[in-house]
Backbone as JSON Lines, residues from 0, in Angstrom:
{"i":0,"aa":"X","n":[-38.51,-8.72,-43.63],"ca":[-37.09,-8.5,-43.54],"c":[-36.79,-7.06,-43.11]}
{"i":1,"aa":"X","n":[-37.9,-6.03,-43.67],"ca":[-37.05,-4.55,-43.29],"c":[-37.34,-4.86,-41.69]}
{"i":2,"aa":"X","n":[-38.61,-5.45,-41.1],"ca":[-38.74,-4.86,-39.69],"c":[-37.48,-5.74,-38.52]}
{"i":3,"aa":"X","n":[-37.25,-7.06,-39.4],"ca":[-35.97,-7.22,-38.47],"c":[-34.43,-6.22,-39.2]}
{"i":4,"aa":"X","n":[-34.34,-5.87,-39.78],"ca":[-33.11,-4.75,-39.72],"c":[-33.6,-3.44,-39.19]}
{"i":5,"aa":"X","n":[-34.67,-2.63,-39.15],"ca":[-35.5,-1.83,-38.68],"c":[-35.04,-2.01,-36.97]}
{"i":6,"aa":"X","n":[-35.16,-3.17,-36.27],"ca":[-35.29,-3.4,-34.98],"c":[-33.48,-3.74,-35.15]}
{"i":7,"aa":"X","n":[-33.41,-4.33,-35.87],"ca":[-31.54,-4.47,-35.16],"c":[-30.73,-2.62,-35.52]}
{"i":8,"aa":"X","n":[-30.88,-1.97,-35.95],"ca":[-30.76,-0.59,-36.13],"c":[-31.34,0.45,-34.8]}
{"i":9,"aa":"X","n":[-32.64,-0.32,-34.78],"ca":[-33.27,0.4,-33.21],"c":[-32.33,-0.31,-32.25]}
{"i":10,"aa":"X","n":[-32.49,-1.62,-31.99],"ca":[-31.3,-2.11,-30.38],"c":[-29.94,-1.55,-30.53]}
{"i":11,"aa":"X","n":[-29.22,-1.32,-31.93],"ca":[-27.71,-0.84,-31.47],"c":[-28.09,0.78,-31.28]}
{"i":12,"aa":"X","n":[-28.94,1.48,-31.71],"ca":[-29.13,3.03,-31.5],"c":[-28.97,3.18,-29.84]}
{"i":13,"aa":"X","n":[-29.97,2.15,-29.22],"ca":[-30.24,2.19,-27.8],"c":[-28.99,1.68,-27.18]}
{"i":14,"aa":"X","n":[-28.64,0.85,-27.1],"ca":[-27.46,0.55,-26.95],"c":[-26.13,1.29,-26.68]}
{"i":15,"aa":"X","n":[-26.15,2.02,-27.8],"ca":[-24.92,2.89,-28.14],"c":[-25.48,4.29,-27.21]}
{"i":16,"aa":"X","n":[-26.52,4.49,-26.48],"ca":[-26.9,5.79,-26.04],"c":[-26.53,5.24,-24.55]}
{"i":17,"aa":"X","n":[-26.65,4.09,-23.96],"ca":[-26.18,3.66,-23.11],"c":[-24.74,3.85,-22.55]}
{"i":18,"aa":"X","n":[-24.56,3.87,-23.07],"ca":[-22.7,3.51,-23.07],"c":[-22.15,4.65,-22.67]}
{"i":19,"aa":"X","n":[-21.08,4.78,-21.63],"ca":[-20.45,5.57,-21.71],"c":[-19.01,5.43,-21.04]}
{"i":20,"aa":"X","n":[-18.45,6.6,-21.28],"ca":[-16.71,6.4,-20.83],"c":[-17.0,6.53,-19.52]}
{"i":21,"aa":"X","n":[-16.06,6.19,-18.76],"ca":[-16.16,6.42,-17.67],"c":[-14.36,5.7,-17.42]}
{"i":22,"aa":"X","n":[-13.62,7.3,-16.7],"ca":[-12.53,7.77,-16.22],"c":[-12.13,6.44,-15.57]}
{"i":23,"aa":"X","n":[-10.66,6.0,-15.82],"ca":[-10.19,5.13,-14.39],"c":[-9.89,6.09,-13.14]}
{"i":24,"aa":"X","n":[-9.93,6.43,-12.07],"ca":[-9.07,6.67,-10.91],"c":[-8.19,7.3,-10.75]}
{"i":25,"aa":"X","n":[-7.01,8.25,-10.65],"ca":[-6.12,8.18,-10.79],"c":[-5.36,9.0,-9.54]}
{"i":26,"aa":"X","n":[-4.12,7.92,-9.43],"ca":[-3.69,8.48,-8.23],"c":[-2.14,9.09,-8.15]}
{"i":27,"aa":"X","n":[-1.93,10.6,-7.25],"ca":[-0.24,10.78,-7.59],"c":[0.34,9.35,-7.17]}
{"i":28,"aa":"X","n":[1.39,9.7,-7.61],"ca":[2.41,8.63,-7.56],"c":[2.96,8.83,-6.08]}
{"i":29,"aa":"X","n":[3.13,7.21,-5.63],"ca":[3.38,7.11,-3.86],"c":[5.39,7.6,-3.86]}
{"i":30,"aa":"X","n":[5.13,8.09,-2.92],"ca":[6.58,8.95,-2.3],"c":[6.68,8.36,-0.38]}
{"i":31,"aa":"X","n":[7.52,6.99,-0.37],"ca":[7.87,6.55,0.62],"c":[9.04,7.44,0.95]}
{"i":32,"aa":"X","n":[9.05,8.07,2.3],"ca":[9.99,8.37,3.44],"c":[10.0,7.77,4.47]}
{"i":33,"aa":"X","n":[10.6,6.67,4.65],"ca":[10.77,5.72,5.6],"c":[11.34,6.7,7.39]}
{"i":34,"aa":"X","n":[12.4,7.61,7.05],"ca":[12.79,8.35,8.28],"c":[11.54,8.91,8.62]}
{"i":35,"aa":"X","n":[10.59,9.59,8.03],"ca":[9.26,10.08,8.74],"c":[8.31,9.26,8.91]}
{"i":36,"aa":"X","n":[8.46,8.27,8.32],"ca":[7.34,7.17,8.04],"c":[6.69,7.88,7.72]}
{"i":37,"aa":"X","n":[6.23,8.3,6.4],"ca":[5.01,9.13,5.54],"c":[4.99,8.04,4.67]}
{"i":38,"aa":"X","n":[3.94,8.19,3.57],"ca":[3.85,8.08,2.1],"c":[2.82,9.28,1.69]}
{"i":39,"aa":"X","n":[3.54,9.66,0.83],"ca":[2.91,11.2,0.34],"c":[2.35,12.13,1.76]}
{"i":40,"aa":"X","n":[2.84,12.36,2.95],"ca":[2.4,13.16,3.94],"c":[1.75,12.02,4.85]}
{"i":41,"aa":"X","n":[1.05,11.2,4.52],"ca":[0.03,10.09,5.35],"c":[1.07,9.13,6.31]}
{"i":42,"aa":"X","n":[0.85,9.21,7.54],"ca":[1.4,8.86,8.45],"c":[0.61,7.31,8.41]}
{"i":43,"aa":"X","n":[1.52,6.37,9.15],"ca":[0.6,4.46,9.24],"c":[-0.78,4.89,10.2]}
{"i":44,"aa":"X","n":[-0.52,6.0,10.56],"ca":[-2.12,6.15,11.54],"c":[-3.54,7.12,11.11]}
{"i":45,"aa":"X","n":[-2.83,7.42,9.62],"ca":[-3.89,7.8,8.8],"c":[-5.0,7.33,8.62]}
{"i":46,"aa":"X","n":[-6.52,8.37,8.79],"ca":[-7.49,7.65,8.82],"c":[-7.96,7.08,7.49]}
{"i":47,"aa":"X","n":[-8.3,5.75,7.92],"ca":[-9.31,5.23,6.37],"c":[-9.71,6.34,5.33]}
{"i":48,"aa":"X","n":[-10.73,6.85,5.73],"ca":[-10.92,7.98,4.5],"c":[-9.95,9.13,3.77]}
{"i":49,"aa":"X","n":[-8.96,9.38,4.82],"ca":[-7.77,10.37,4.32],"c":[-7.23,9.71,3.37]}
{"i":50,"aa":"X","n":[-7.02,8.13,3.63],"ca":[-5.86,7.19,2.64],"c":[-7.05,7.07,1.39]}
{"i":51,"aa":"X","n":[-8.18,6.74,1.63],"ca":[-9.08,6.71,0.08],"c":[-9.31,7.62,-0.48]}
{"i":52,"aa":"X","n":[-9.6,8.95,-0.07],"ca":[-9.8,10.14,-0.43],"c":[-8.27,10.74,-1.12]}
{"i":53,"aa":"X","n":[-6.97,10.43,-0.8],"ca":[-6.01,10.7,-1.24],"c":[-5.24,9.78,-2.41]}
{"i":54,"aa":"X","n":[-5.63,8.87,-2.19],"ca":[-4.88,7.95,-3.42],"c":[-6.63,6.75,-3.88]}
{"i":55,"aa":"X","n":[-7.38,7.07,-5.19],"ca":[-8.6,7.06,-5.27],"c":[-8.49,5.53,-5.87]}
{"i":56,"aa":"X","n":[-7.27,5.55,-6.53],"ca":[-7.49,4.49,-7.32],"c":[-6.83,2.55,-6.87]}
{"i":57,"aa":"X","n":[-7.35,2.38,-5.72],"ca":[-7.11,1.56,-4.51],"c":[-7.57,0.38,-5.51]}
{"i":58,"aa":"X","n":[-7.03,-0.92,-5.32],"ca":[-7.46,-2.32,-6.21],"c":[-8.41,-3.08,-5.16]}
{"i":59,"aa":"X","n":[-8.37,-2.63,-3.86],"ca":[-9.29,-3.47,-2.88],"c":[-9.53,-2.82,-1.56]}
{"i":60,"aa":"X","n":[-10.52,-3.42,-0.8],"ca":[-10.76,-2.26,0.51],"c":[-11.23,-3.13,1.33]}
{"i":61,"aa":"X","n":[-10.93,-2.96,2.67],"ca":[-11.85,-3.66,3.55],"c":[-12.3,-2.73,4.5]}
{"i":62,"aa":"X","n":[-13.43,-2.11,4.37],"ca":[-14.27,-1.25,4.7],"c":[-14.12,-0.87,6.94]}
{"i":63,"aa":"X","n":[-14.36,-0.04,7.28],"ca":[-14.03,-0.11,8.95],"c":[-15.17,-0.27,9.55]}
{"i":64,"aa":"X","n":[-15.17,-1.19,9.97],"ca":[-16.11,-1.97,10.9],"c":[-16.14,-3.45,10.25]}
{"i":65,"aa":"X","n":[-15.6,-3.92,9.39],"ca":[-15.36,-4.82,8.52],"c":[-15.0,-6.06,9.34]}
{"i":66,"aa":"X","n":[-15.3,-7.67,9.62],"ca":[-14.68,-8.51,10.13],"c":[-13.87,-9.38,9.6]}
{"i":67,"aa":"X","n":[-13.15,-8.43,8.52],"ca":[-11.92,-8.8,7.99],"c":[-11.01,-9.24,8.93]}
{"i":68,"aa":"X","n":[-9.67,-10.23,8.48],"ca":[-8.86,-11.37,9.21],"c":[-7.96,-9.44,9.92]}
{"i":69,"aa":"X","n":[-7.66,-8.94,9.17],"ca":[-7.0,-7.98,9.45],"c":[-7.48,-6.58,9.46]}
{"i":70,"aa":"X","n":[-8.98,-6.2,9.89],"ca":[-9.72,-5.2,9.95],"c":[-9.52,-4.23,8.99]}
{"i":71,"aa":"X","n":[-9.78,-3.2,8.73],"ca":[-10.06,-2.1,7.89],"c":[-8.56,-1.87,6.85]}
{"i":72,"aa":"X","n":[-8.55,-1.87,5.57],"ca":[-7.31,-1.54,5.02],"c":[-7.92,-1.61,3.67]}
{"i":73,"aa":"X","n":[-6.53,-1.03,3.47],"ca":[-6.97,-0.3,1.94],"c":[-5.41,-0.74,1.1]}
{"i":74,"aa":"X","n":[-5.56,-1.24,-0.08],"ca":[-4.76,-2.56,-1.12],"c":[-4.51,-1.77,-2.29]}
{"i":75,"aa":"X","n":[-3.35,-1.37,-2.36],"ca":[-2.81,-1.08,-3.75],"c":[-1.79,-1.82,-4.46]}
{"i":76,"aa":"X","n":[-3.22,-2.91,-4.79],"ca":[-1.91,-4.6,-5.29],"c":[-1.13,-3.95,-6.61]}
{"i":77,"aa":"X","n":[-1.42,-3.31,-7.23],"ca":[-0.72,-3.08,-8.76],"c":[0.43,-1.87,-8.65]}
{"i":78,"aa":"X","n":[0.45,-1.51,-7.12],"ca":[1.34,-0.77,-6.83],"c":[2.53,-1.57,-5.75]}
{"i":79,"aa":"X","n":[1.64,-2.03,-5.16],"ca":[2.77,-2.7,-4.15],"c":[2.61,-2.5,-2.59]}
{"i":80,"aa":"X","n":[1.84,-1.59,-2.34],"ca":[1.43,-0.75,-1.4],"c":[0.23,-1.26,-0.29]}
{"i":81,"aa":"X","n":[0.45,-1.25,0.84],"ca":[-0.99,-1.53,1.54],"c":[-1.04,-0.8,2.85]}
{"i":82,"aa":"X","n":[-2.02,-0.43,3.14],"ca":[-2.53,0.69,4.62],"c":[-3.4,-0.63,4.92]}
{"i":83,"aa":"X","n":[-3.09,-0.92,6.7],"ca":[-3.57,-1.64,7.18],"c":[-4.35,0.12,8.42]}
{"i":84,"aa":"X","n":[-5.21,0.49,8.13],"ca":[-5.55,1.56,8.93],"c":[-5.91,0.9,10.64]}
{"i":85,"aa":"X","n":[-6.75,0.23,10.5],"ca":[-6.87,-0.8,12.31],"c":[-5.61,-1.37,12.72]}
{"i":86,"aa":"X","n":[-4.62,-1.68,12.44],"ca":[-3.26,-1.91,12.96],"c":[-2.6,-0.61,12.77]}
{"i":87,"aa":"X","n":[-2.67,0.17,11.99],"ca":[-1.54,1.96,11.93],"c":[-0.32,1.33,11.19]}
{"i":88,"aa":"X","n":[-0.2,0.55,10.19],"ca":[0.8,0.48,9.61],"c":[0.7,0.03,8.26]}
{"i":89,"aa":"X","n":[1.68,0.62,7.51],"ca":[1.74,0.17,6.05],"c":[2.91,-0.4,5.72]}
{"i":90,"aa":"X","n":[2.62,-1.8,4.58],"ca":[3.86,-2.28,4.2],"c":[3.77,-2.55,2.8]}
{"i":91,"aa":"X","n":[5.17,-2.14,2.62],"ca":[5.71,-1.73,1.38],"c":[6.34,-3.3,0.35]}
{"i":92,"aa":"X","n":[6.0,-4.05,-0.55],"ca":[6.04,-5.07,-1.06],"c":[7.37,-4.51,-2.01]}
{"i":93,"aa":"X","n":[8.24,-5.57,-2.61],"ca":[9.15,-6.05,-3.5],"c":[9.06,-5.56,-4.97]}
{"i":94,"aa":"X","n":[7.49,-5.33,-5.29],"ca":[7.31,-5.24,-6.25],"c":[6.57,-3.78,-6.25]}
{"i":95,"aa":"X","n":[7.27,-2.61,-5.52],"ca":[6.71,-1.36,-5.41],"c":[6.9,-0.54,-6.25]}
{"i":96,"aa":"X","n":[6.12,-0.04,-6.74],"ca":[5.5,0.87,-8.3],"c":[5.94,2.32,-7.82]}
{"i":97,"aa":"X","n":[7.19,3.06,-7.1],"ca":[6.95,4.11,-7.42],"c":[8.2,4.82,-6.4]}
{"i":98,"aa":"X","n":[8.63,5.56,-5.81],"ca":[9.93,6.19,-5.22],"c":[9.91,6.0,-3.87]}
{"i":99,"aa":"X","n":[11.42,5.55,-2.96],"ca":[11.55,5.77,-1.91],"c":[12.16,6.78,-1.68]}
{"i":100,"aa":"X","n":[12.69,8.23,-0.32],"ca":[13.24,8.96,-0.16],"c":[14.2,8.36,0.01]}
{"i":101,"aa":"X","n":[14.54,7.39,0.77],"ca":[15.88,6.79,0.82],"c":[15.8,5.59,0.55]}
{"i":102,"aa":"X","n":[16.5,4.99,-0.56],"ca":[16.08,3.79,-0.86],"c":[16.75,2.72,-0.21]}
{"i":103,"aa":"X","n":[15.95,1.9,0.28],"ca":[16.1,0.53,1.32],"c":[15.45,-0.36,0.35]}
{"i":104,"aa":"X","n":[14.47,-1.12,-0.57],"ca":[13.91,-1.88,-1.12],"c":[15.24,-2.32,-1.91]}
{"i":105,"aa":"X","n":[15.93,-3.79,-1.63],"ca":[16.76,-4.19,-2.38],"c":[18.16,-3.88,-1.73]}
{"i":106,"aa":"X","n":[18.5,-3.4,-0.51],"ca":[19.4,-2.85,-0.14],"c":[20.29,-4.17,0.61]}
{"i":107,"aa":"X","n":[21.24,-4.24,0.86],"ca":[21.75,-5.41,1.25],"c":[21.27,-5.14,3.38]}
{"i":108,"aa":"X","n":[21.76,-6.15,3.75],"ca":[21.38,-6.25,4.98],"c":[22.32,-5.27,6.02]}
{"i":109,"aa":"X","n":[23.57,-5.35,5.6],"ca":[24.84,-4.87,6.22],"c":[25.42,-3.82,5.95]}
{"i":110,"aa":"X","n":[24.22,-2.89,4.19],"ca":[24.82,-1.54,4.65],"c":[23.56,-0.51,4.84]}
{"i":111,"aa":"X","n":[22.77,-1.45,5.62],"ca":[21.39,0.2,6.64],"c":[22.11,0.21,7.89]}
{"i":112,"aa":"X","n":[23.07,-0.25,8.48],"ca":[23.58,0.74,9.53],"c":[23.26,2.29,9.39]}
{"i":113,"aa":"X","n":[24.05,2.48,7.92],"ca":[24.42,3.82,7.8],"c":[23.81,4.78,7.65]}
{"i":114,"aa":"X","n":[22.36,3.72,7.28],"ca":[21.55,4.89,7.24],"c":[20.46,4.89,8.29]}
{"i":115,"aa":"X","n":[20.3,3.17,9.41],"ca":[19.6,3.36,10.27],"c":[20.0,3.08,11.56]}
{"i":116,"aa":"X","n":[21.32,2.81,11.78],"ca":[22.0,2.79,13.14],"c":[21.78,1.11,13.27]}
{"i":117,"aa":"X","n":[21.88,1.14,14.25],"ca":[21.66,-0.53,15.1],"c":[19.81,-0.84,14.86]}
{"i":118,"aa":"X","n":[19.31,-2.13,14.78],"ca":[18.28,-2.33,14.91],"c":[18.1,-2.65,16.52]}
{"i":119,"aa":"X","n":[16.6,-2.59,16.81],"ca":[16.08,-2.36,18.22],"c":[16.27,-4.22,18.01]}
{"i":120,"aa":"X","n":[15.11,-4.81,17.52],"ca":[15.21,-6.36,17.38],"c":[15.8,-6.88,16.04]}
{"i":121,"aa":"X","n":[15.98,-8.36,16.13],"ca":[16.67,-9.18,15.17],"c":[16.31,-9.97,15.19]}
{"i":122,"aa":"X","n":[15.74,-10.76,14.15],"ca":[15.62,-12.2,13.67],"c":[16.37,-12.64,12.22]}
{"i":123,"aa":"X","n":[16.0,-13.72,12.26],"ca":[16.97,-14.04,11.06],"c":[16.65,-13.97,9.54]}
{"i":124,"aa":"X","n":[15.07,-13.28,9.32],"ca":[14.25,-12.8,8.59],"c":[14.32,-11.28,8.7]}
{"i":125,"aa":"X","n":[14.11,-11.03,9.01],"ca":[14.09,-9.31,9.45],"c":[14.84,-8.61,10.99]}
{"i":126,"aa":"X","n":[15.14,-7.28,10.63],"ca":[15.3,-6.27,11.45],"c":[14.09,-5.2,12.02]}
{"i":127,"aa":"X","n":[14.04,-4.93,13.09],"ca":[13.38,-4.03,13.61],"c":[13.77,-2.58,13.75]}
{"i":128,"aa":"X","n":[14.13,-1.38,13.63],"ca":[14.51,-0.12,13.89],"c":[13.68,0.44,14.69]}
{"i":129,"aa":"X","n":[13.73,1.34,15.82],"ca":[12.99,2.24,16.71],"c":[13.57,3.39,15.76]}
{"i":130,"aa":"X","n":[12.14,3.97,15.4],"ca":[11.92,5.63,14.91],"c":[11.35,6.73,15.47]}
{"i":131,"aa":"X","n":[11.11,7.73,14.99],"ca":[10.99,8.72,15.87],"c":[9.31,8.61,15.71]}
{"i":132,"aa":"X","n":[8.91,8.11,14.74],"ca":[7.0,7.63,14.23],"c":[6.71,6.06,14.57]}
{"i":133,"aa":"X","n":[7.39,5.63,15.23],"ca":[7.34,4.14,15.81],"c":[8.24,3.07,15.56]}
{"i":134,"aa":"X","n":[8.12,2.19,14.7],"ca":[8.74,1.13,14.35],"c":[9.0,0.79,12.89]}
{"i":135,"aa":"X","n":[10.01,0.76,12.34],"ca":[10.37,0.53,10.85],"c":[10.66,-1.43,10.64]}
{"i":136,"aa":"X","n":[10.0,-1.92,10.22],"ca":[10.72,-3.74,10.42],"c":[11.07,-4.06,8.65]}
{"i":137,"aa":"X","n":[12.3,-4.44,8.52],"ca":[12.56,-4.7,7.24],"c":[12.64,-6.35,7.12]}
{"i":138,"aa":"X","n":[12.11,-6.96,6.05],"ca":[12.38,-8.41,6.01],"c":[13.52,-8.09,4.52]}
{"i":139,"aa":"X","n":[13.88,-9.88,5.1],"ca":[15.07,-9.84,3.92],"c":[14.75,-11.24,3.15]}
{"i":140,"aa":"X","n":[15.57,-11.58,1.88],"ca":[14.96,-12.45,1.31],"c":[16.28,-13.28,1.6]}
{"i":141,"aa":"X","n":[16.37,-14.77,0.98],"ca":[17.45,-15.61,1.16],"c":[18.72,-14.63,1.08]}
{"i":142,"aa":"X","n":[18.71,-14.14,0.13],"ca":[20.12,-12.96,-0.18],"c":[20.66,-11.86,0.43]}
{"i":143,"aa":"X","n":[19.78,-11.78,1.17],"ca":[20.23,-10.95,2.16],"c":[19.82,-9.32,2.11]}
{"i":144,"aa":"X","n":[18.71,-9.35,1.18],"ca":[18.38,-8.22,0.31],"c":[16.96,-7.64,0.98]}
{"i":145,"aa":"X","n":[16.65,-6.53,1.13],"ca":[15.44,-5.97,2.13],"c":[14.6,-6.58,0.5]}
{"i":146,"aa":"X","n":[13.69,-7.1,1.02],"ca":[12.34,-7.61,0.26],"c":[10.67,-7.57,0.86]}
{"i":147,"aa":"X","n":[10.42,-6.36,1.97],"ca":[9.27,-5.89,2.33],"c":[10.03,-5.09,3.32]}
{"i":148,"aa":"X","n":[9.07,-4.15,3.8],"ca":[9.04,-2.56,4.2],"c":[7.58,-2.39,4.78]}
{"i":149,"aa":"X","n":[7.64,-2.37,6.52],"ca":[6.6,-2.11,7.17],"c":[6.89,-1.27,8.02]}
{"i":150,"aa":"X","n":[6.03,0.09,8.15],"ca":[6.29,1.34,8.57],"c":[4.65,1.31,9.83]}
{"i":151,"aa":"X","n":[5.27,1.21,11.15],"ca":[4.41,1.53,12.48],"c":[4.15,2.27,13.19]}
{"i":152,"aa":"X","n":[3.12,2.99,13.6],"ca":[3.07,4.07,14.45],"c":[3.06,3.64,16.05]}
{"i":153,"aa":"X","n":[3.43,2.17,16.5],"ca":[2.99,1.22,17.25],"c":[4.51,0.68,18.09]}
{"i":154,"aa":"X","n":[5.38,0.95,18.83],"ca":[6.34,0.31,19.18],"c":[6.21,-1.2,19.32]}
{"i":155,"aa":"X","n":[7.4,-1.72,19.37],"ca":[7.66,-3.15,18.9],"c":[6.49,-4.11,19.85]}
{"i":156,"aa":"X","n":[6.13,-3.62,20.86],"ca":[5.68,-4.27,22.27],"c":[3.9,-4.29,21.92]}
{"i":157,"aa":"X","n":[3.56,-3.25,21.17],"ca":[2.01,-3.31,20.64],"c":[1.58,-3.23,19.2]}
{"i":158,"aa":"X","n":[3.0,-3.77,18.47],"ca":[2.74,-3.86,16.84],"c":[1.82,-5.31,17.04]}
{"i":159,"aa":"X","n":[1.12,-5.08,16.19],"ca":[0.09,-6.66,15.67],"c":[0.08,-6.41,14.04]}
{"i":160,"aa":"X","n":[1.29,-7.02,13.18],"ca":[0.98,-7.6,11.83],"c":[0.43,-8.3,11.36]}
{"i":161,"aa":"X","n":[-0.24,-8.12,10.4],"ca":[-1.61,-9.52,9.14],"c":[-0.75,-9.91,9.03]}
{"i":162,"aa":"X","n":[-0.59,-11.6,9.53],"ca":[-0.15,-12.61,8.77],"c":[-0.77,-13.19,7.16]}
C-alpha cells in the first residue's frame, strides 16, 4: 500500500512540474475609420504579418500561399473583424467588439448621405461609396439598417469578395 501512494504522490509531483500558465494573446482594441479606411493605422492592403504581428490574438488564419476558398486572411471571429490580406480588404460584421470613428454599424440607410455623399453603386442589399483608399460597400439588413462593413483598397471594377 505505501508504494502505491508513494507512486501516486510521485505522478502528481511530476505532473504539477509540468504545467504551466501560459498568457492568452492580447490585442489593443480595434479603432475602425471608415473615411481612411484604417483599423488601428492598417490599411485593407496591409501585409499578412503587419495584421498578425499587430493584433496577436487572431481566432483563425489562413496562412499566404494557402489554397484557401479565399486565400490568405486573418479571423477575428470573437471580435467581429476579418483581413482578407489576398483580396486588400476587411469586413466589419454586426456583431463588432469594439469602436467606429464614425459610426455606420446600425445606421439607417437614408441618413449616410451625410456623412458619405451619393453611393458610386446600388443594389438592393447594399451601397457602394468611392473613397479616397478605394471602395467602402455597406450591406443592409431587411430594416434598412447597415449590418456589415467592407473597407477596399480595390475600386469597384477589381474588388473580388469571399462569398
Amino acid at each position: 500500500m505505501k508504494h502505491v501512494f508513494f507512486l501516486f504522490i510521485l505522478v502528481t509531483v511530476v505532473m504539477s512540474t509540468k504545467a504551466q500558465l501560459v498568457a492568452k494573446s492580447r490585442c489593443d482594441a480595434f479603432v475602425v475609420d471608415i473615411i481612411d479606411g484604417k483599423v488601428n493605422g492598417l490599411k485593407p492592403n496591409a501585409r499578412f504579418v503587419e495584421i498578425k504581428d499587430k493584433f496577436p490574438c487572431f481566432t483563425a488564419i489562413e496562412p499566404e500561399g494557402s489554397t484557401a476558398k479565399c486565400g490568405a486572411s486573418i479571423f477575428y471571429a470573437d471580435k467581429g473583424i476579418f483581413f482578407y490580406t489576398d483580396r486588400d480588404y476587411i469586413e466589419i460584421k454586426e456583431k463588432f467588439v469594439a469602436k467606429f470613428t464614425t459610426p455606420v454599424m446600425g445606421a439607417a440607410r437614408n441618413s449616410l448621405f451625410k456623412i458619405l455623399g451619393n453611393p458610386k453603386m446600388k443594389d438592393d442589399n447594399w451601397d457602394a461609396y468611392e473613397m479616397s483608399y478605394g471602395i467602402l460597400v455597406l450591406h443592409f439588413s431587411k430594416a434598412g439598417k447597415v449590418n456589415l462593413v467592407q473597407m477596399a483598397n480595390r475600386g469597384t471594377e477589381q474588388l473580388s469578395l469571399c462569398e
